[in-house]
C-alpha positions in Angstrom: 0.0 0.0 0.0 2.8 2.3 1.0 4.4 1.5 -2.9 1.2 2.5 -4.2 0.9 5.5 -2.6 4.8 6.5 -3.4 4.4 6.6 -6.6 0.8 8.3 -6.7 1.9 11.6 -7.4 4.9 10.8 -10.2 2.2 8.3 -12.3 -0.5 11.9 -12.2 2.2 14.2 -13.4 2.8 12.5 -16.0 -0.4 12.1 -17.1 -0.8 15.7 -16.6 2.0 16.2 -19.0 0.8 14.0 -21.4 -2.5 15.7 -21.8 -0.8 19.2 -21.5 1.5 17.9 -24.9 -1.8 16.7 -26.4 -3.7 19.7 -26.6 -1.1 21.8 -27.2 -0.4 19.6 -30.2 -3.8 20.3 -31.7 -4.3 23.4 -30.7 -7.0 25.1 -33.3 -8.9 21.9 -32.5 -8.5 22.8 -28.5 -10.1 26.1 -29.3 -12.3 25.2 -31.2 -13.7 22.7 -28.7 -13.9 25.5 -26.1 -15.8 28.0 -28.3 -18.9 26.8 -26.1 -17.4 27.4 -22.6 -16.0 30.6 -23.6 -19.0 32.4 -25.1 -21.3 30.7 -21.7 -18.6 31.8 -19.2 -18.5 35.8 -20.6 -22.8 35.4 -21.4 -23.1 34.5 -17.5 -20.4 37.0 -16.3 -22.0 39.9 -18.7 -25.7 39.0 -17.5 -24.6 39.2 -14.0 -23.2 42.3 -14.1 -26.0 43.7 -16.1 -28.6 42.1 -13.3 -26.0 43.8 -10.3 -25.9 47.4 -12.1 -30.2 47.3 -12.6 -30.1 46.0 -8.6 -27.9 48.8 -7.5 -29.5 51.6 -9.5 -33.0 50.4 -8.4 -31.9 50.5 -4.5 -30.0 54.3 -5.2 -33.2 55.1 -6.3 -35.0 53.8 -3.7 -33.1 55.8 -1.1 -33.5 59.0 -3.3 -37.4 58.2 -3.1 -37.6 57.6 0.6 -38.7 54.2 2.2 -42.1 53.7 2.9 -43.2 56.9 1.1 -46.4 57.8 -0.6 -46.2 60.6 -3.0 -49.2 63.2 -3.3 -48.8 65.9 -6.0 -51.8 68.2 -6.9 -53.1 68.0 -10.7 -53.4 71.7 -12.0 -55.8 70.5 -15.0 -58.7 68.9 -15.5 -60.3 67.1 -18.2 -63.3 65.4 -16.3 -66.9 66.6 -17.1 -70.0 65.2 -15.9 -73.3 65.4 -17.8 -76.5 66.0 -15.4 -79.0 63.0 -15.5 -81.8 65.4 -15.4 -80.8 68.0 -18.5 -78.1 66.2 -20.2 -76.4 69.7 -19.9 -72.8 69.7 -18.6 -72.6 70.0 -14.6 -71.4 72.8 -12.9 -67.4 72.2 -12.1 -67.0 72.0 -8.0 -64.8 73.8 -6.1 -61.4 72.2 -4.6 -59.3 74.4 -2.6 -56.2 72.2 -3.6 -53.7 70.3 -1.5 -53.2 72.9 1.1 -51.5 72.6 4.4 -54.7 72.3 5.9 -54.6 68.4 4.2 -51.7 67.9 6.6 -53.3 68.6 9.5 -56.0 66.5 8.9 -53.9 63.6 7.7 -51.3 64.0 10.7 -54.6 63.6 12.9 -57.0 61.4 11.2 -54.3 58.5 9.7 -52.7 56.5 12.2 -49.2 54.7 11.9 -47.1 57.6 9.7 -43.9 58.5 11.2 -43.4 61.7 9.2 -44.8 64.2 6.6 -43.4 66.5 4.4 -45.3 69.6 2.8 -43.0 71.4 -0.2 -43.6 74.0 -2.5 -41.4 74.3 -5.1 -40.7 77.5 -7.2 -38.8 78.0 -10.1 -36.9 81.1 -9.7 -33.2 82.4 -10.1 -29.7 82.8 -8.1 -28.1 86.0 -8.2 -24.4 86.5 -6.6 -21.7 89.0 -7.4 -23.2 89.4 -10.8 -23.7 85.7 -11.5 -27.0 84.4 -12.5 -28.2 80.6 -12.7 -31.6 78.8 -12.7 -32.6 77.2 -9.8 -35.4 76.2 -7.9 -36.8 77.4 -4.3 -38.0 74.3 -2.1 -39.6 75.5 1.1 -39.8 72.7 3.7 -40.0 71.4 7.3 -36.9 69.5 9.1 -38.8 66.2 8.6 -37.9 66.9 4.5 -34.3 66.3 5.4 -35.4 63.0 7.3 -37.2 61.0 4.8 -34.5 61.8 2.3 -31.5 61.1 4.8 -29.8 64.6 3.5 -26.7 65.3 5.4 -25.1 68.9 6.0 -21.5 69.0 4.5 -21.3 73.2 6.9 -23.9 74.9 9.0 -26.9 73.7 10.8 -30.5 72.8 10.1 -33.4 75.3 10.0 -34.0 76.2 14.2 -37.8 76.4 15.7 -37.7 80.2 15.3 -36.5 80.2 12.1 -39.3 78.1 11.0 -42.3 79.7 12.8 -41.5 83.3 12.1 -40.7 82.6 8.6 -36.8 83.9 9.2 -35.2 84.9 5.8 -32.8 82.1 5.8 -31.8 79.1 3.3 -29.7 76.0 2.8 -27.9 75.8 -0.4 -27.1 72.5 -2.5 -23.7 71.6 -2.7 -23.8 72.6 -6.6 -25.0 76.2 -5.8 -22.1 76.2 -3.7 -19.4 75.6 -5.9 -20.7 77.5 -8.4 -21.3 81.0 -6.0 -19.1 80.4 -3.6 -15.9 78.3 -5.1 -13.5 79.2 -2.6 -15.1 80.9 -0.3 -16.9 80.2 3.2 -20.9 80.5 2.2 -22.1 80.3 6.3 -23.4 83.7 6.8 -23.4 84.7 3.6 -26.3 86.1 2.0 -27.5 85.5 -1.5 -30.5 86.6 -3.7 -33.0 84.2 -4.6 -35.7 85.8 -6.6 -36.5 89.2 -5.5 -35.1 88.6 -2.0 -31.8 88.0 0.0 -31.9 85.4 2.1 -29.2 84.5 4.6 -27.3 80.8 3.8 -27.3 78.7 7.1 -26.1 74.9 5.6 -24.7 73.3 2.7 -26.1 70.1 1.8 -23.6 67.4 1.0 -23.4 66.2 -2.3 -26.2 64.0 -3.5 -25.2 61.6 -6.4 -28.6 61.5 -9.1 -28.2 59.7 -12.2 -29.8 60.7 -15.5 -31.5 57.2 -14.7 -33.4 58.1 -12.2 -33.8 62.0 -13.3 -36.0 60.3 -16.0 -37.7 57.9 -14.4 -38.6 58.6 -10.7 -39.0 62.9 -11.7 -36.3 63.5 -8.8 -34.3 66.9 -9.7 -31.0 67.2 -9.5 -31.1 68.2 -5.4 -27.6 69.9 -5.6 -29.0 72.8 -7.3 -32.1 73.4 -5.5 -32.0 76.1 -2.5 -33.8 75.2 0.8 -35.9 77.5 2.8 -38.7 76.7 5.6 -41.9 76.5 4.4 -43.2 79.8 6.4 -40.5 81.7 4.2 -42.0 80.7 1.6 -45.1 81.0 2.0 -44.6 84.4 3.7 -42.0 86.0 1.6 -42.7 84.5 -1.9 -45.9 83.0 -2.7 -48.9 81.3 -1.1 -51.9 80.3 -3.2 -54.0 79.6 -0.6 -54.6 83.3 -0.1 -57.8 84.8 -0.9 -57.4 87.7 -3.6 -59.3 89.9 -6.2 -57.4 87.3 -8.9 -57.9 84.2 -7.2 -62.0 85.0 -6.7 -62.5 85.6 -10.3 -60.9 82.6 -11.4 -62.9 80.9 -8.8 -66.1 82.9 -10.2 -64.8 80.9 -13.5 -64.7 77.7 -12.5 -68.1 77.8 -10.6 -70.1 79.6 -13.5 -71.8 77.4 -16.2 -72.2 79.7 -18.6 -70.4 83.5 -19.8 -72.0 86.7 -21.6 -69.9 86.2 -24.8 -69.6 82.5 -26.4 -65.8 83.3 -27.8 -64.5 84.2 -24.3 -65.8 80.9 -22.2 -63.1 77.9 -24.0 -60.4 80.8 -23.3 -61.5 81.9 -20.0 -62.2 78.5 -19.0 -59.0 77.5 -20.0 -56.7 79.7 -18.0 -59.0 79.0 -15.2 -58.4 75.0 -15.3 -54.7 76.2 -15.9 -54.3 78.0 -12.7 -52.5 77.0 -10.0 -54.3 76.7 -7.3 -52.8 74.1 -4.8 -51.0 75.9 -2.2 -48.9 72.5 -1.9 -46.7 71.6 -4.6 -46.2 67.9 -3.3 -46.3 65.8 0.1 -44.6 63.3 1.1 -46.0 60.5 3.8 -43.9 58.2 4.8 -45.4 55.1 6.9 -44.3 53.3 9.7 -44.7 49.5 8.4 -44.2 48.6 4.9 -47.6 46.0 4.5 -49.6 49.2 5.5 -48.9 51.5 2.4 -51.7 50.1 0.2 -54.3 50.7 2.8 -53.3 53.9 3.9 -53.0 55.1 0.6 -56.3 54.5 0.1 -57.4 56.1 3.5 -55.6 58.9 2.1 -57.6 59.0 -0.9 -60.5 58.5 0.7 -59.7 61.5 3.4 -58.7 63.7 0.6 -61.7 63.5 -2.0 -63.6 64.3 1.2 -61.6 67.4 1.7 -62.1 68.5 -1.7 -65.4 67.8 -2.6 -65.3 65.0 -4.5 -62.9 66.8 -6.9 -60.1 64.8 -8.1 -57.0 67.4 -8.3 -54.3 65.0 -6.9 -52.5 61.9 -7.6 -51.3 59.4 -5.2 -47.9 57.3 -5.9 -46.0 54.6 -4.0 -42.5 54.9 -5.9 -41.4 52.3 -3.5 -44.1 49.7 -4.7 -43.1 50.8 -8.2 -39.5 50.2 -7.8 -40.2 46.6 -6.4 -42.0 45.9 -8.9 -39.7 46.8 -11.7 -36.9 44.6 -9.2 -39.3 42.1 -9.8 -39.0 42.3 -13.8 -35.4 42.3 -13.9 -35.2 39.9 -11.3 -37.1 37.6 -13.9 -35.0 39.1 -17.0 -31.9 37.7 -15.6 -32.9 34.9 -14.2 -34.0 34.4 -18.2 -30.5 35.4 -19.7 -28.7 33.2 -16.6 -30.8 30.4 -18.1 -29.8 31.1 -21.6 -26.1 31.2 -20.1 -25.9 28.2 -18.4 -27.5 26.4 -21.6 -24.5 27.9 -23.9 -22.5 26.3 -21.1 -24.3 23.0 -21.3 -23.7 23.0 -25.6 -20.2 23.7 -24.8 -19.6 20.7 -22.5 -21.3 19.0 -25.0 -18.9 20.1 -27.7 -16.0 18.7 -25.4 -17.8 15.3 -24.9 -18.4 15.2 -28.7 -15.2 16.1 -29.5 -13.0 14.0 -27.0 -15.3 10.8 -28.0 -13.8 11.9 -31.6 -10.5 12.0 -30.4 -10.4 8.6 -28.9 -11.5 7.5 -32.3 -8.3 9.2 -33.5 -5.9 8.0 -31.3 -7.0 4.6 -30.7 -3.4 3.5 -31.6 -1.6 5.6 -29.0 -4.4 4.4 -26.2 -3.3 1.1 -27.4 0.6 1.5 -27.4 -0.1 3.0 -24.0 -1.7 0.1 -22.5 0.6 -2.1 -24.1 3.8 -0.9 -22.7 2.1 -1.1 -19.2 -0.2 1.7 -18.5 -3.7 1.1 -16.3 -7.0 2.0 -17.6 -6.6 5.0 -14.6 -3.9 6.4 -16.4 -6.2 6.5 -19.8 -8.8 7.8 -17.9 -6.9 10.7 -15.9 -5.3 11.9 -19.5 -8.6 12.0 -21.5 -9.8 13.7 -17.8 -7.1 15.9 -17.3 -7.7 17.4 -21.4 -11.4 17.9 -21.0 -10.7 19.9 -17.9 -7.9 21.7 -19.4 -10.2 22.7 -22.0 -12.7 23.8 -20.5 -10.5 25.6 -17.8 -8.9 27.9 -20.8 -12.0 28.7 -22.0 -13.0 29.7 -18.4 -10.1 32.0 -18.0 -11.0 33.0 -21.9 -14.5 33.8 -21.0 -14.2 35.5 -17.8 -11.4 37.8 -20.1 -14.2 38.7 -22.4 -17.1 38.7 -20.2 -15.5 41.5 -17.8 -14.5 43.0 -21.3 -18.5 43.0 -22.2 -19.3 44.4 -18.8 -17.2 47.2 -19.5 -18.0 48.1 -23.0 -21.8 47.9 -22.3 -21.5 49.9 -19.5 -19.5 53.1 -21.7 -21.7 52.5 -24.8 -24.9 51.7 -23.8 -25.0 53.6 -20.4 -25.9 50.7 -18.6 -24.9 50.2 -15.1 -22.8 47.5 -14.4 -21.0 45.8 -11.2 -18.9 42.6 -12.2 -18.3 40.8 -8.5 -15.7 38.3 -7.5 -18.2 36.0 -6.9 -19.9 35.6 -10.5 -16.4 35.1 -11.9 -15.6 32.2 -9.4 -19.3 31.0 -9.9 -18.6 30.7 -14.2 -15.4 29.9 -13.4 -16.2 26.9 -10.8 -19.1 25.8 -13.6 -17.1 25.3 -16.8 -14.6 23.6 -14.8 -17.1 21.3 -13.5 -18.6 20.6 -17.1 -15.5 20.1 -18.4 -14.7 17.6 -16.0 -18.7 15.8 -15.8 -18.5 15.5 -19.9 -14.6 14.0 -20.1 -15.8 11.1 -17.8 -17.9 9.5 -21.0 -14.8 9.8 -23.4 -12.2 9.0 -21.0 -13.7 5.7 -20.0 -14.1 4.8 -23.6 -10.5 5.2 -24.4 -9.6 2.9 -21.0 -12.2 0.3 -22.3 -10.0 0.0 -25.3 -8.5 -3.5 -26.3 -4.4 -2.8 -26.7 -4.2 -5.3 -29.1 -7.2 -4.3 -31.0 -5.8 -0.9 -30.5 -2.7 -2.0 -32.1 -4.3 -3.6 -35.1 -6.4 -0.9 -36.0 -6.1 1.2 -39.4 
């Protein structure tokens, strides 16, 4: 036994080497033959690192979107009309005041199990500094804003209790706003001009990363750029469209009325009416305490909210979160698809290299022959014909993974797809074409031990 064992490891190196000299002796034949592993290694490396980018991008959005949010935004324009049963005649529209902060109130008290809400109003305006002038848009908010969307402060502080109830002429800036107005200098305590007023800068946000992705798909703005102010600010120093004035009651007037003196004037008077802005709120953001409770309480919300505005549908409800599952969902299914179609270009190739070793045992029946002739055991046969499936499919492997990080990449500059190649789905490929190679070299390499040597020797 202790002979046996001696002479163990010289009797598998040279096996090794014999197989190592046989496919490097046919070498276009070698490649050939792992054409199959290569192209399934880089399909399963690329589809992974497709699947990882779409997973990562749909979680960054999901933490740009909040967890657990619902999403309220007011509709400006409506196209409903109802005919009466009575006349047939079109119904007098109803008035809505809009989504005003009185909706939060009632939502904060009526609607158990929410941890937070955020009113905003969000104004387009303009950022003027040392004669600079740039776009931007006003947000005013409440501290739990910050909260839902875990913004950090890079300088400064948060909005204070006075500062919010008095309306205090103050701001927090977005890190792009910062470099762009203030490159080099400090901006806490400075004051800069947005719209027709100054208002003093208290925080700078920390950059928030936002792809063009998620720009598009989720409405998010690019948050870097937006200036901050409390909501009383806002509503006290800018605009508030909850305020009852001489322009606001004649476009009510127009909305309420049926009919006008002059035929011509109604579609275009009725039109700027609908057109009209009259939500005070520009959004609102609810988040919920336990994830299997969004669908019902959005549709308490609805429910609470039609109330509140007279049956008059002026707003939209959303669950981004619910969204975003489901589109994980879909590409969850996608790849599990194009992993399938991977691991069948794997299973053709370790067919190839069955198909192709069974034809080179054919081939060399004369060298099995002389092999077993001159004293070698059907193991030896069977670890060469072993040891060149595997070292087959083992280039190929290394091949593929090559290419397949190669495909990540180029698909991710080209096509602007997110990708994330991981150690693990190169060892997974890896550790599968390996194991092919090896499970479909058993079937030829037992065929070339079960060989006759003097058959072998005899044969033409």
């Amino acid at each position: 036994m202790a002979f046996k064992l001696k002479f163990v490891g010289p009797r598998l190196l040279a096996n090794l080497y014999i197989a190592i000299a046989a496919v490097i002796a046919n070498k276009i034949r070698s490649l050939l033959t792992a054409l199959g592993i290569i192209f399934g290694v880089a399909a399963v490396i690329a589809m992974l690192a497709i699947g990882n980018g779409a997973q990562q991008e749909i979680l960054n959005q999901i933490k740009l979107v909040g967890v657990n949010n619902i999403v309220v935004k007011p509709i400006i324009e409506q196209k409903e009309e109802k005919l009466s049963e009575q006349t047939g005649k079109k119904d007098k529209k109803k008035f809505s005041p809009g989504l005003t902060i009185r909706d939060v109130s009632s939502i904060k008290t009526s609607i158990p199990g929410l941890t937070r809400c955020s009113p905003e109003i969000i104004l387009n305006t303009h950022v003027i500094r040392n004669g600079i002038q740039r776009s931007s848009k006003l947000v005013g908010v409440e501290p739990s804003y910050f909260e839902i969307y875990d913004f950090q402060l890079a300088e400064g502080n948060m909005f204070n209790e006075d500062q919010l109830r008095i309306g205090a002429p103050v701001c927090i800036i977005g890190s792009g706003v910062k470099s762009r107005f203030f490159p080099t200098d400090n901006a806490i305590g400075k004051s800069i001009k947005v719209g027709p007023h100054w208002l003093t800068i208290v925080g700078i946000m920390r950059e928030r990363l936002v792809s063009q992705a998620s720009i598009s798909k989720l409405g998010i703005r690019d948050f870097n750029m937006d200036v901050y102010a409390p909501l009383q600010t806002v509503l006290i120093r800018y605009e508030n469209r909850d305020l009852i004035t001489a322009e606001a009651l004649r476009l009510v007037a127009m909305r309420s009325r049926g009919m006008f003196v002059s035929a011509s004037s109604t579609a275009t008077e009725e039109s700027e009416a609908d057109k009209k802005n009259y939500h005070q709120l520009d959004r609102l953001v609810i988040q919920v305490g336990e994830t299997s409770k969004m669908q019902s309480t959005a549709e308490i919300l609805s429910r609470l909210l039609s109330r509140k505005h007279y049956e008059v549908v002026d707003f939209e409800i959303e669950i981004p979160e619910l969204l975003l599952k489901q589109q994980q969902r879909t590409n969850d299914i996608f790849n599990y698809v194009l992993g399938a179609i991977a691991g069948i270009s794997l299973l053709v190739g370790g067919i190839g290299i069955m198909n192709i070793m069974l034809a080179s045992v054919l081939e060399r029946i004369k060298e099995i022959g002389l092999r077993l002739s001159i004293g070698a055991q059907k193991s030896d046969v069977i670890q060469q014909f072993l040891f060149e499936a595997v070292m087959i499919s083992v280039s190929g492997g290394i091949i593929g993974v090559i290419l397949g990080v190669s495909m990540a990449f180029i698909v991710s500059a080209f096509a602007g797809i997110p990708t994330i190649v991981t150690f693990s789905s190169i060892l997974l490929s890896f550790g599968v074409a390996a194991t092919v190679g090896l499970i479909f070299g058993i079937a030829p390499a037992r065929r070339a031990a079960n060989q006759d040597p003097i058959a072998s020797l005899r044969y033409e």
